[in-house]
C-alpha angles and dihedrals in degrees: 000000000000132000122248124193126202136195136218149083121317108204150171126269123204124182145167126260108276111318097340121145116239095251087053101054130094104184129020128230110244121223130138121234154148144157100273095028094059093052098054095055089053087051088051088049093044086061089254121133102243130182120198121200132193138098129275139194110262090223129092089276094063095038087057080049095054098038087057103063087037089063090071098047095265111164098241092173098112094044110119124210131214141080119087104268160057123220114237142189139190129226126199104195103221126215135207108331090350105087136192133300126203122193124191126222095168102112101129105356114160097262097045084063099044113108136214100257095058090075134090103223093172088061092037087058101039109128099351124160093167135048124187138175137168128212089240089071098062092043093065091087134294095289090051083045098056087041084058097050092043099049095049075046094063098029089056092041088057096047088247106145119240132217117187115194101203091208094173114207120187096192093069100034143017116247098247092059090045077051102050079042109050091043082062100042105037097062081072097060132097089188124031118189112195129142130228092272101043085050088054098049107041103032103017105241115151113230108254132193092285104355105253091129088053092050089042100060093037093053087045091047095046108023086242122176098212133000119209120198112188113200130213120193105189117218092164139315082281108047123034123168104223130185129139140208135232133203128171103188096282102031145051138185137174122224131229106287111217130192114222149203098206126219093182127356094196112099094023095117089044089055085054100052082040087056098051102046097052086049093055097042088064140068120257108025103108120192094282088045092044081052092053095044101048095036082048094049084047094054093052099048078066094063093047127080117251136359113311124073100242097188125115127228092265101053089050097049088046086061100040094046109356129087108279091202087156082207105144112264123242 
């Protein structure tokens, strides 16, 4: 099956009851998240070997941290421990036309300090199939940066592909630094996931009518195996339309689109990238197949409180070629 490994922070999230504002709220849901590590517990639901690496507290706190992604079957074993504190982050679930609000508490966290020497790349690697890496990872700051480059380094030296989910955030870096960024560490990727207005900002490619014109010139730029733009049409905080689109330098195909009353948004973008690695580490999904599975893994994480997609193979493939009837299962 193949084992992948991913990189990144691995933080607390804190949020109101229900749809509360924060100055309403007076105490804050608990759960544990982040980009790569969210990915790698889909991918352990989803039956795939996954090994998460980043560094942690040694305090309770970390220990909560680390316990959180263990439960589900997640390899910790590279996770170092050390430094004072755990990155967090507050959500403010919207509602209707509010939508919502994300605020960062991440400044010095352990892993934001951590630096490239510390880990053992040789162990990390040992036996990877898989690399992936989000852009919210070298934005944290030059050390998480050089952590980044090293890392697709040794991924790319060993023959392990590498998918880079370019994941832009503008709250942690300017454009211009996410630019300089993603033209160094993209030559290293096989699969790059990005979205129309990513692809317009950072690398200035006007959306088209499907997007081909976008892939193309990022295959071309970056030697990319497949390019895979996700697409988000908002009704409301509460009801998006989603589907995504694959190429992979001579084909393209479109996903299911699906139309959705959202539970919780955050970790939509990870269940894809989930999605389509599994997909692409077995035999018999093809590039149409591979659409389907990741864009149907993405729709139920909406439907699935914080931030990791807790469904199982079966229930994804029931929803991208089975028979949705929604009827309760007995």
């Amino acid at each position: 099956m193949g084992k992948v490994v991913t990189l990144g922070e691995l933080m607390l999230r804190l949020s109101p009851e229900g749809h509360q504002r924060f100055v309403q709220a007076e105490f804050f849901r608990a759960v544990y998240g982040g980009a790569e590590a969210n990915v790698a517990v889909s991918l352990a639901n989803l039956g795939q070997e996954a090994r998460f690496i980043s560094k942690l507290p040694e305090n309770e706190i970390g220990r909560a941290a680390l316990c959180s992604v263990q439960k589900y079957g997640v390899d910790t074993s590279c996770i170092l421990r050390g430094g004072k504190r755990l990155g967090i982050y507050y959500l403010e679930q919207g509602a209707s036309q509010r939508p919502d609000r994300v605020i960062y508490d991440r400044e010095n966290s352990a892993f934001a300090l951590s630096e490239e020497n510390e880990y053992d790349w040789d162990k990390i690697f040992s036996g990877a199939d898989w690399f992936h890496i989000t852009g919210i990872t070298p934005a944290l700051g030059e050390n998480c940066f050089r952590i980044s480059e090293r890392a697709v380094r040794e991924a790319k030296s060993r023959g392990v592909t590498v998918s880079f989910d370019v994941n832009y955030r503008k709250s942690l870096w300017s454009k211009d630094r996410a630019k300089k960024a993603m033209e160094k560490l993209l030559p290293y990727a096989d699969v790059c996931i990005t979205n129309e207005t990513q692809a317009s900002e950072l690398f200035g490619l006007p959306a088209d009518e499907n997007g081909s014109k976008i892939a193309e010139a990022l295959i071309k730029k970056f030697d990319l195996q497949i390019v895979a733009l996700t697409y988000r049409r908002t009704v409301n905080a509460n009801r998006n339309n989603i589907w995504a689109v694959l190429f992979d330098g001579g084909n393209s195909v479109c996903s299911k689109k699906y139309e959705m009353d959202m539970v919780d948004r955050v970790g939509g973008g990870d269940a894809f990238a989930a999605g389509l690695i599994y997909a692409q580490m077995h035999d018999g999904y093809d590039l149409q197949k591979s659409a389907n599975f990741a864009e149907a893994a993405s729709c139920l994480k909406h439907s699935v409180v914080g931030d990791c997609n807790l469904v199982t193979v079966a229930e994804v493939e029931q929803l991208a070629w089975g028979d949705p009837s929604y009827r309760v299962s007995r």
